[in-house]
NUKE-854121 format. One record per residue: residue in one letter; residue number from 1; x, y, z of N, C-alpha, C, O, CB in turn. Coordinates in pm, 1 decimal, decimal comma. Glycine has a CB too. Layout:
R  res    n     neast    nnorth       nup    caeast   canorth      caup     ceast    cnorth       cup     oeast    onorth       oup    cbeast   cbnorth      cbup
R    a  NUM         X         Y         Z         X         Y         Z         X         Y         Z         X         Y         Z         X         Y         Z
...
This chain:
R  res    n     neast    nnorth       nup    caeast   canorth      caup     ceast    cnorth       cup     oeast    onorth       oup    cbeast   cbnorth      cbup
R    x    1    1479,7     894,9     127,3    1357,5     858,9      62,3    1342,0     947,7     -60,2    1396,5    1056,4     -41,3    1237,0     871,8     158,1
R    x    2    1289,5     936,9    -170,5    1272,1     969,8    -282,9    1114,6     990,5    -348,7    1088,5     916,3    -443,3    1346,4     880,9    -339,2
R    x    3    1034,6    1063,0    -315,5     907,1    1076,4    -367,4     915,2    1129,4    -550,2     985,0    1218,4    -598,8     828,7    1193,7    -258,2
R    x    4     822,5    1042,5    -615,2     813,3    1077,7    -732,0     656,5    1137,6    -741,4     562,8    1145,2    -661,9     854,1     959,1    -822,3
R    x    5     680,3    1178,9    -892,4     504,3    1262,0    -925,4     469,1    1168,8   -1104,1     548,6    1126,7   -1188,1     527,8    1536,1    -960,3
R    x    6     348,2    1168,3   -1100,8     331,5    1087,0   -1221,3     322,9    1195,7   -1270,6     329,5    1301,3   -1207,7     227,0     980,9   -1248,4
R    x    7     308,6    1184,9   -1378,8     300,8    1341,1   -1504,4     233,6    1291,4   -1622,8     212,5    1173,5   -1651,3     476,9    1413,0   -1575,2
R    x    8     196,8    1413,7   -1700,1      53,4    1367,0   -1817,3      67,1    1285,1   -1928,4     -15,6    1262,9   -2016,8      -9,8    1487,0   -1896,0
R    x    9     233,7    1222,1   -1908,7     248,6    1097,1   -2021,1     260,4     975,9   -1956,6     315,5     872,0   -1993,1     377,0    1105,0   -2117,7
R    x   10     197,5    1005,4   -1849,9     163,0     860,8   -1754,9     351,2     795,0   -1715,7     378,4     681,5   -1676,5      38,3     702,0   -1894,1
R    x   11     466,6     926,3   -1746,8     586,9     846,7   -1680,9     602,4     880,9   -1512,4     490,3     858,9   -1466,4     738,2     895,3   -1765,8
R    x   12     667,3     912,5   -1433,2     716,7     915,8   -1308,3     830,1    1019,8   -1339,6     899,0    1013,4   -1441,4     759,7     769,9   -1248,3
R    x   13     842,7    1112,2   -1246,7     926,0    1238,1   -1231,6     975,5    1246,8   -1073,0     912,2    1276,3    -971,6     831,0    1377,6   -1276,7
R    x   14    1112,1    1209,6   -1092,7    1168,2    1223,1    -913,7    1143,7    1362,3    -856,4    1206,6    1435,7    -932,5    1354,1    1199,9    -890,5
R    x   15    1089,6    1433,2    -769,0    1099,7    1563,1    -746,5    1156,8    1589,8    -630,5    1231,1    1687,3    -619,2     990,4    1621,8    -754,9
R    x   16    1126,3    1494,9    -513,0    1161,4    1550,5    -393,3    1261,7    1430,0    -314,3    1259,6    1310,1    -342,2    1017,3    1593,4    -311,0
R    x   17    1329,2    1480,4    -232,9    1422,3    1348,3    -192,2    1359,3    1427,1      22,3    1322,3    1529,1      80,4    1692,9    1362,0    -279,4
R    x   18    1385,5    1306,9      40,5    1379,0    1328,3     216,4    1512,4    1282,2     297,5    1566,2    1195,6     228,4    1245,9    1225,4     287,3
R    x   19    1577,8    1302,1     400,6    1688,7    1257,7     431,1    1645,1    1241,8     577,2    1626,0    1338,7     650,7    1810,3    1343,2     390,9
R    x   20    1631,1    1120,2     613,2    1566,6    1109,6     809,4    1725,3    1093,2     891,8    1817,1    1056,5     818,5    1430,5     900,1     860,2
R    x   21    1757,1    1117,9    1032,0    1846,4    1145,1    1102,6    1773,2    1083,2    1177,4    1663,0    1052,4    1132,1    1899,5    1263,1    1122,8
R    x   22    1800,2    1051,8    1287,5    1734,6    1010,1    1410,3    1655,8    1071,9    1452,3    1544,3    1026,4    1477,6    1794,4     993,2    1500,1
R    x   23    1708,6    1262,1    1483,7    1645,1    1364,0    1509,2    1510,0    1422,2    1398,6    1395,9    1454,4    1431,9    1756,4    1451,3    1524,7
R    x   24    1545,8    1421,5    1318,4    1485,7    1496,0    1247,3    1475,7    1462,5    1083,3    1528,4    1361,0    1037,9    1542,1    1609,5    1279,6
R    x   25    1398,4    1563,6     993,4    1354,2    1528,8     862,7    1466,9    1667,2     816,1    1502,6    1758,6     890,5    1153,3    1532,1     826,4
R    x   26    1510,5    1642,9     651,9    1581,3    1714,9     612,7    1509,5    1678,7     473,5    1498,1    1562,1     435,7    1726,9    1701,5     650,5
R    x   27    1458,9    1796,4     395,8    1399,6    1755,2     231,4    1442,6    1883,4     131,8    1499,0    1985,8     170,3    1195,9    1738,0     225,9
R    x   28    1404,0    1853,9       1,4    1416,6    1959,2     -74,4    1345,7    1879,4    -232,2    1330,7    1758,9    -252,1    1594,2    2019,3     -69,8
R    x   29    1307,6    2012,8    -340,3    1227,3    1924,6    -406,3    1236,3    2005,1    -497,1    1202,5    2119,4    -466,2    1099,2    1876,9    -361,6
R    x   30    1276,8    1986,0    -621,7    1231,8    2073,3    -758,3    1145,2    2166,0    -727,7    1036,8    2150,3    -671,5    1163,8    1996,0    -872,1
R    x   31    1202,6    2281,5    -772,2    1101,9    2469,9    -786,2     996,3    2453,5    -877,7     992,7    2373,5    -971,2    1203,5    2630,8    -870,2
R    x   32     915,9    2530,0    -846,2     814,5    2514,7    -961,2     671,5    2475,4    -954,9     587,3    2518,0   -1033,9     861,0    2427,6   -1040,3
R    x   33     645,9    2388,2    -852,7     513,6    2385,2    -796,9     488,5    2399,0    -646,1     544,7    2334,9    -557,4     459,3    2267,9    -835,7
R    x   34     347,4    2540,8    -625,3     350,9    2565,8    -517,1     285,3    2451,3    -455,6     304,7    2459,4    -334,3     307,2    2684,5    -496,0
R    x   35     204,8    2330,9    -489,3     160,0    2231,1    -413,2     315,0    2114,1    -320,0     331,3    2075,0    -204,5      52,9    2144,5    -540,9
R    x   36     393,1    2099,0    -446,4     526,6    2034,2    -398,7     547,6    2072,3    -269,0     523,3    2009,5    -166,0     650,8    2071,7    -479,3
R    x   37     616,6    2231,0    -290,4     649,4    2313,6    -178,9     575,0    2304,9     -47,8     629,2    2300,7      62,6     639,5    2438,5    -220,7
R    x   38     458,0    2303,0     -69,2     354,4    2300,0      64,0     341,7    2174,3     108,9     307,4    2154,2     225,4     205,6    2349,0      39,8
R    x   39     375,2    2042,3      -3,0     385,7    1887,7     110,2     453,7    1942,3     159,2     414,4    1999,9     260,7     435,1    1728,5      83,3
R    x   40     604,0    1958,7     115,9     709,8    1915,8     150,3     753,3    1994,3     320,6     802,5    1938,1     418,5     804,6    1945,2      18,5
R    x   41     709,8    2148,9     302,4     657,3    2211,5     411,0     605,0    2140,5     494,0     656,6    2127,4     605,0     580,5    2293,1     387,0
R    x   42     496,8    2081,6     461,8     357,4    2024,5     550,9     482,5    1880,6     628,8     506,0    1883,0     749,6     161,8    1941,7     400,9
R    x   43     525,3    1806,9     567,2     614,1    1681,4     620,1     685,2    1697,3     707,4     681,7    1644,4     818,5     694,9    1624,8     542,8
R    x   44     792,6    1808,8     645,7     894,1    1852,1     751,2     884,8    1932,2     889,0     970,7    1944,6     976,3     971,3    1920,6     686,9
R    x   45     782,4    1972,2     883,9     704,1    2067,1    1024,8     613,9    1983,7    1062,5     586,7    2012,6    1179,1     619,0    2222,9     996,4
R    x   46     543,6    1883,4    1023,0     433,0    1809,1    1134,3     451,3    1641,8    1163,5     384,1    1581,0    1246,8     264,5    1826,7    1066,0
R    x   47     568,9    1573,0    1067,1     592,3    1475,9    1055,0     653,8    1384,9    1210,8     776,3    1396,6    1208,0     667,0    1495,4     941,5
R    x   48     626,3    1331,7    1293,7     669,6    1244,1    1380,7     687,1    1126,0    1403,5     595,8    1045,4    1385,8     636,5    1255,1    1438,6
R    x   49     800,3    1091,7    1445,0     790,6     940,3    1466,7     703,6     826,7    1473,1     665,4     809,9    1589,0     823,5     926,3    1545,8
R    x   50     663,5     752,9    1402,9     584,4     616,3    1433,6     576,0     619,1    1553,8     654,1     682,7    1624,5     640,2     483,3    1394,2
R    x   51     442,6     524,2    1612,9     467,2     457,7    1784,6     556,1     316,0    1751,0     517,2     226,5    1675,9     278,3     402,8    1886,3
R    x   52     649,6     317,5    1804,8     691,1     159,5    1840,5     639,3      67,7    1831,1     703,4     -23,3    1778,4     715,0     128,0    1935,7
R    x   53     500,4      38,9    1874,3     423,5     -59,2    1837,5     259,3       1,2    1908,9     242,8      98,2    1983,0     496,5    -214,9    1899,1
R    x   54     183,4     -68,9    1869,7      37,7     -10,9    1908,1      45,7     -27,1    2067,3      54,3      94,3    2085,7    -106,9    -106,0    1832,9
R    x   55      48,1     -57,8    2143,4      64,6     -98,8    2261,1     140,8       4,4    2366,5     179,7      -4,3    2483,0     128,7    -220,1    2242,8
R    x   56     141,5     105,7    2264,5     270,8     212,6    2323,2     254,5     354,5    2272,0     213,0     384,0    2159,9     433,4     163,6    2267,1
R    x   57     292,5     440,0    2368,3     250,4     582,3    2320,0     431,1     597,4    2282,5     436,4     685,8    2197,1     155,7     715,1    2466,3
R    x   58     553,4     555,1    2307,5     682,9     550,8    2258,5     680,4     596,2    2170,9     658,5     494,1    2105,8     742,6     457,1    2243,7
R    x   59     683,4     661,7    2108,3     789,1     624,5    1933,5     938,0     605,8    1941,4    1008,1     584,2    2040,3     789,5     770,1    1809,2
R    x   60     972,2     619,7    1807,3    1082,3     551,6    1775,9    1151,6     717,6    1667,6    1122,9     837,3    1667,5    1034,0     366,4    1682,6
R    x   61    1235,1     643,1    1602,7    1277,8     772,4    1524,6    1248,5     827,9    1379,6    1165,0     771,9    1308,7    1401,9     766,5    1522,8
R    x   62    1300,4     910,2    1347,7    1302,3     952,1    1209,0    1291,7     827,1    1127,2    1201,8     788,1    1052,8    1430,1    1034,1    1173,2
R    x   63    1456,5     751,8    1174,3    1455,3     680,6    1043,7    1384,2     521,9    1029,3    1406,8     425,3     956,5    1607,9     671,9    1005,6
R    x   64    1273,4     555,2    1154,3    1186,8     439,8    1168,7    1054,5     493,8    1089,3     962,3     417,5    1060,4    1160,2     396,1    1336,1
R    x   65    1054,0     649,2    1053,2     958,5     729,9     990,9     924,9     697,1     852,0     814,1     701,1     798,4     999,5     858,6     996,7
R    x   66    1063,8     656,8     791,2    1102,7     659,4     634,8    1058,3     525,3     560,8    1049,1     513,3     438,6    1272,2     676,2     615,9
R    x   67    1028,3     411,1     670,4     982,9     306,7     663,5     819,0     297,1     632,0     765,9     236,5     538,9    1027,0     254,3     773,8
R    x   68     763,0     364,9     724,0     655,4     413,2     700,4     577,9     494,2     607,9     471,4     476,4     548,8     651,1     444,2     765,9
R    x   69     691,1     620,1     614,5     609,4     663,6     467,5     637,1     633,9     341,0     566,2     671,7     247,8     605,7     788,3     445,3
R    x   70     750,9     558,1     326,3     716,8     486,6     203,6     602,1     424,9     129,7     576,8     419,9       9,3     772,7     412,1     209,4
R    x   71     536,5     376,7     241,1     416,3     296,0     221,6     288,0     383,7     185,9     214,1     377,9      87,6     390,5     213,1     351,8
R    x   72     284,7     505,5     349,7     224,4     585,1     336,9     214,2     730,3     233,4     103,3     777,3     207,7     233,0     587,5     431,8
R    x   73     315,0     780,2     190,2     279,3     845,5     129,3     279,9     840,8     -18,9     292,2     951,5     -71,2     316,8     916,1     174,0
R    x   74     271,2     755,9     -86,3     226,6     700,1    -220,5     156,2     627,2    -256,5     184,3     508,4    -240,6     284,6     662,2    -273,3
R    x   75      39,7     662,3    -317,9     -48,7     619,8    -390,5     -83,9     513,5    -498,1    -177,7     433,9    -494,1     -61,6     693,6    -419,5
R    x   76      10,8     528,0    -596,2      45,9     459,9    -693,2     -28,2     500,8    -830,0     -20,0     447,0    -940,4      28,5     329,1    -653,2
R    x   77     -95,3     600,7    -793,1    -185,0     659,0    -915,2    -115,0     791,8    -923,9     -65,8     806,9   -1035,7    -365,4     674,5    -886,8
R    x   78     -94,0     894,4    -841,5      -7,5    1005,8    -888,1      96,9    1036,6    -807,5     168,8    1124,5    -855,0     -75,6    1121,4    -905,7
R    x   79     132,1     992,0    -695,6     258,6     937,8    -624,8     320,6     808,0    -585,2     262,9     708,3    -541,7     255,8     980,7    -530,0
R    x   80     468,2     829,0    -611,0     546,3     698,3    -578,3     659,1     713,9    -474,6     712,1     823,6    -457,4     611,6     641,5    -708,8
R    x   81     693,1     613,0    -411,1     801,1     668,6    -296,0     877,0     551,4    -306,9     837,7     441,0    -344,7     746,3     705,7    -126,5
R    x   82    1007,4     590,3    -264,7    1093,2     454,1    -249,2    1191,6     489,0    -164,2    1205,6     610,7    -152,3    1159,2     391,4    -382,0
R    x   83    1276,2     410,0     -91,1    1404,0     464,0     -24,3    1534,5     406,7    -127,0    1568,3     319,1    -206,6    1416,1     398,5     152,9
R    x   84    1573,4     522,4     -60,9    1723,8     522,7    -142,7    1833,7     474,1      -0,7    1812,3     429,1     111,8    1772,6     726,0    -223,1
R    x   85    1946,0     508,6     -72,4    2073,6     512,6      14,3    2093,1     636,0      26,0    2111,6     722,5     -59,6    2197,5     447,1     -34,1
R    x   86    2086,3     642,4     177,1    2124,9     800,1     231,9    2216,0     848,5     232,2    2311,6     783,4     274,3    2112,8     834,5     335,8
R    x   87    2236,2     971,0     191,7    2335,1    1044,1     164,4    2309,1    1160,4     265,2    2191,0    1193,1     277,0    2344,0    1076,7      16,4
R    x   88    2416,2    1238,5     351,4    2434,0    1399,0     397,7    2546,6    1454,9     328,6    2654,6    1401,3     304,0    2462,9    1422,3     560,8
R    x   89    2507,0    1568,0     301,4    2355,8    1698,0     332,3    2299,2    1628,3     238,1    2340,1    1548,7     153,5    2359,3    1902,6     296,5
R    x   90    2192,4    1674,2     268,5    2059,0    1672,2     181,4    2091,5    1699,2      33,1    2056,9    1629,6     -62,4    1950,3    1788,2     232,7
R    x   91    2156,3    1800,7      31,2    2200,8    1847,6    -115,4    2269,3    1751,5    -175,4    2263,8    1757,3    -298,3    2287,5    1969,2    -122,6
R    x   92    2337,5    1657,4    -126,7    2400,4    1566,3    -241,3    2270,7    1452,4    -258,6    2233,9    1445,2    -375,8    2573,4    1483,2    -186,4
R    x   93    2241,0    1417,1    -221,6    2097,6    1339,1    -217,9    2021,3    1396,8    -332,4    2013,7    1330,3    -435,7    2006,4    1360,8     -71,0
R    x   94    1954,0    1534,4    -323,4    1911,7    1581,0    -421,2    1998,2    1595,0    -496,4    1942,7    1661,9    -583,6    1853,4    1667,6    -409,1
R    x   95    2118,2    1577,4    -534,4    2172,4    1599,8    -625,2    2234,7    1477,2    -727,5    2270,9    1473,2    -845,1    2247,7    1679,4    -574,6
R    x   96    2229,5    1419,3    -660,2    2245,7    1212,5    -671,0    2082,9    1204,2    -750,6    2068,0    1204,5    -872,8    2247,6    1081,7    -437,2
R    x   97    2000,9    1199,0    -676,8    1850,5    1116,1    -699,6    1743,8    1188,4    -781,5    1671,5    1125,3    -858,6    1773,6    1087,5    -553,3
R    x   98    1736,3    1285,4    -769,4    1647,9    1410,4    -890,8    1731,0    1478,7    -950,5    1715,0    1453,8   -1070,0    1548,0    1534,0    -831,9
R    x   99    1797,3    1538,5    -939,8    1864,3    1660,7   -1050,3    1987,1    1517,3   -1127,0    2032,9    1557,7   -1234,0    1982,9    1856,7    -928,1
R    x  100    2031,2    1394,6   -1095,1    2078,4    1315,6   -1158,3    2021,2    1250,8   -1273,2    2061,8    1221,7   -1385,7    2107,1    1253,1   -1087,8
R    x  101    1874,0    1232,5   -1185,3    1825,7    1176,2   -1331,5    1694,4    1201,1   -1425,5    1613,9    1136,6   -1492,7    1817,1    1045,3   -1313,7
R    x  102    1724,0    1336,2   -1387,4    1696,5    1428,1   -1529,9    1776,2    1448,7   -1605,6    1751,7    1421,5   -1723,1    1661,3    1547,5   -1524,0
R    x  103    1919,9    1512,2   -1564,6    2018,3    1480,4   -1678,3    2023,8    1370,4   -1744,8    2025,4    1372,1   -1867,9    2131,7    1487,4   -1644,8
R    x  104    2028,3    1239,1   -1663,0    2059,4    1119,9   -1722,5    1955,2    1105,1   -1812,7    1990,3    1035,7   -1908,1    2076,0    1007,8   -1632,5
R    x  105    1804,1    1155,9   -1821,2    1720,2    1131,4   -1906,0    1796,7    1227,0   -2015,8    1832,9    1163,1   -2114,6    1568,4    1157,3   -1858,9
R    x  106    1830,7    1376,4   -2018,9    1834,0    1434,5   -2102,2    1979,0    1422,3   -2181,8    1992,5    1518,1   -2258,0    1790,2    1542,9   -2057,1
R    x  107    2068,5    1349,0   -2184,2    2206,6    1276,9   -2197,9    2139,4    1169,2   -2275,3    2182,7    1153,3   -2389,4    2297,5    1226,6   -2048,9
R    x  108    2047,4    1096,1   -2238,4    1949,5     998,7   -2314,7    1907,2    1022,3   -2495,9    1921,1     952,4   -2596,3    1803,4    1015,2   -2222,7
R    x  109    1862,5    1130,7   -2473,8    1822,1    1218,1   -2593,7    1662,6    1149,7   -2556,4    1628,8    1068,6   -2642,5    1914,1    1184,5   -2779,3
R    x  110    1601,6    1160,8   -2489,5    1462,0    1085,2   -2478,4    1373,6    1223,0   -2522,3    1256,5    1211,2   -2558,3    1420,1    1009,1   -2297,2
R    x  111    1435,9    1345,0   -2516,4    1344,5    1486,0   -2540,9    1260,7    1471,5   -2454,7    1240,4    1589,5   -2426,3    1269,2    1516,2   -2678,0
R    x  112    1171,0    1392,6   -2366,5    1043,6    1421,7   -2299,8    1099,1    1510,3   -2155,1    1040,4    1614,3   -2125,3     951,1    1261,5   -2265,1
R    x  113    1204,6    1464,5   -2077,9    1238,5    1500,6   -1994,8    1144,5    1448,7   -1871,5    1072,7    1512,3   -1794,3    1257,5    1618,9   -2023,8
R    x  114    1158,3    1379,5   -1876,9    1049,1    1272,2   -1813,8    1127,5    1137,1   -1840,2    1177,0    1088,9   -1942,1     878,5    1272,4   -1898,7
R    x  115    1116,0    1076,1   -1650,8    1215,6     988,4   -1654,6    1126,9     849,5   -1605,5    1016,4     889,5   -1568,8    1348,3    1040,2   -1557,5
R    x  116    1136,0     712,2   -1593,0    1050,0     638,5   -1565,8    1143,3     615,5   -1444,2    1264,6     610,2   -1464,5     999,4     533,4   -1667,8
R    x  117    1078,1     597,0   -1279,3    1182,6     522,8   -1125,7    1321,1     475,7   -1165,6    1353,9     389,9   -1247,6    1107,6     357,9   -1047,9
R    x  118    1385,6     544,5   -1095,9    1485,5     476,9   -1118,5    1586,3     478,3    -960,3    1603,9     586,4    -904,3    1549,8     543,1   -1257,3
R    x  119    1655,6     327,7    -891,4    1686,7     380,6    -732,3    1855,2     289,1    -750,1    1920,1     238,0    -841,4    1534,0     300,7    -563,7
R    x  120    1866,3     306,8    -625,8    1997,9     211,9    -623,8    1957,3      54,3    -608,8    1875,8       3,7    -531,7    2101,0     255,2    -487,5
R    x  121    2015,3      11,8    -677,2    2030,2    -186,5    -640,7    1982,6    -217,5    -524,3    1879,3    -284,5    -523,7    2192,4    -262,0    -625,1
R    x  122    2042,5    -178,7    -397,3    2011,2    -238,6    -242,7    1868,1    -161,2    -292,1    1820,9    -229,3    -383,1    2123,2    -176,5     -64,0
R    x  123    1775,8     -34,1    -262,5    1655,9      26,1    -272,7    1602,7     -58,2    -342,8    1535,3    -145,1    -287,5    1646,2     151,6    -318,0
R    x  124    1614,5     -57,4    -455,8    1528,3    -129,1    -557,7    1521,9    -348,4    -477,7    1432,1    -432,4    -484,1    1646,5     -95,2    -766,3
R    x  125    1605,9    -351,5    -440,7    1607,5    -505,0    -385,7    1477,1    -493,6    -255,1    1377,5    -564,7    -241,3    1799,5    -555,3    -308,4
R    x  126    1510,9    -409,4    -195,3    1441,4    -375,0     -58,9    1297,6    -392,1    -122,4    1219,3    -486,4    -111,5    1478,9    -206,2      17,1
R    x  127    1284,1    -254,7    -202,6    1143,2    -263,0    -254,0    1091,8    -347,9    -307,8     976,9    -379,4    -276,6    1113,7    -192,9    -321,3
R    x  128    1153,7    -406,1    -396,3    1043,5    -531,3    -449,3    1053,5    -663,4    -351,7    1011,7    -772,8    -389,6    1087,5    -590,6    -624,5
R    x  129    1101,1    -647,1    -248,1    1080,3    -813,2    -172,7     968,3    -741,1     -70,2     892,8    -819,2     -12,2    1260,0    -909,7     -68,0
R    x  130     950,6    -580,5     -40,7     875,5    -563,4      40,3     707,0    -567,2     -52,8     621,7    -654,6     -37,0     931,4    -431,3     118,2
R    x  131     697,2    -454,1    -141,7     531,4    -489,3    -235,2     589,6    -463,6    -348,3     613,7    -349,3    -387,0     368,6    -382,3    -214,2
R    x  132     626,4    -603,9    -432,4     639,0    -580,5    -603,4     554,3    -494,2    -656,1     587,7    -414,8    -744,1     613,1    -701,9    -689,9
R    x  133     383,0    -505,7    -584,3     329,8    -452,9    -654,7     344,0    -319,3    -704,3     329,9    -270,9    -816,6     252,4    -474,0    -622,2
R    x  134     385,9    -255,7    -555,7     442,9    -101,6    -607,1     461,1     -77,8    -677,3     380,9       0,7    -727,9     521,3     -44,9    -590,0
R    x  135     596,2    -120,7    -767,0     659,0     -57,0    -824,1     586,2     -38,0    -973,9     533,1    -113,1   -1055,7     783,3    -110,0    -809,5
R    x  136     616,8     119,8    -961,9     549,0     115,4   -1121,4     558,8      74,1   -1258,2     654,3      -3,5   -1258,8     540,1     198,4   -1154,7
R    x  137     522,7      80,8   -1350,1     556,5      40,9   -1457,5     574,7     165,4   -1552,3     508,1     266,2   -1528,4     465,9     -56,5   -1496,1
R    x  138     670,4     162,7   -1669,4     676,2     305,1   -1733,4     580,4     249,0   -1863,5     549,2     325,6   -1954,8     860,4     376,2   -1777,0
């Protein structure tokens, strides 16, 4: 999963990537803001499985989690979320999905350093058949 941050030229900035396992949450997120740091904290230490269905105290797993917070944890006014294609470790993920495309902005010559969403084909297919509306606009 891939959480973005809007920023004060109204573009979208990838910061944090999430990686779900069955077991567990694995994240990491651009240095630099202590609020980032403290979701990302806050997710990975209190975050649990969905219930299976209302009818059920069950849950299910992680990567039944990622489904969910897609939805749930973006706003669309100063957060955006999308899933990607998972990658392990975590570090190539972050290293694929945020630290990729900032370079790719700055290889651009765009100078803002500020990038508008950007996911893989299957992600991006997923997302818009699930809420077009989501997706933002740059």
């Amino acid at each position: 999963m891939l959480l973005f941050e809007r920023q004060a030229d109204a573009s979208w900035m990838p910061t944090t990537v999430i990686l779900a396992t069955p077991k567990r949450l694995q994240g990491k997120c651009l240095p630099g803001s202590p609020d980032r740091d403290a979701r990302l904290a806050m997710l990975l230490s209190e975050a649990v499985p969905p219930r299976i269905n209302e009818h059920t105290d069950e849950r299910g797993t992680f990567l039944d989690w990622v489904d969910w917070a897609v939805n749930a944890l973006a706003n669309g006014h100063t957060t955006w979320a999308t899933e990607v294609v998972p990658t392990a470790p975590v570090e190539a993920l972050y290293e694929r999905e945020v630290l990729g495309a900032v370079r790719a902005d700055v290889v651009a010559g765009s100078g803002t350093g500020q990038i508008t969403p950007r996911m893989s084909a299957a992600a991006s297919e997923r997302t818009a058949l699930r809420e077009p509306s989501r997706v933002p606009k740059a």
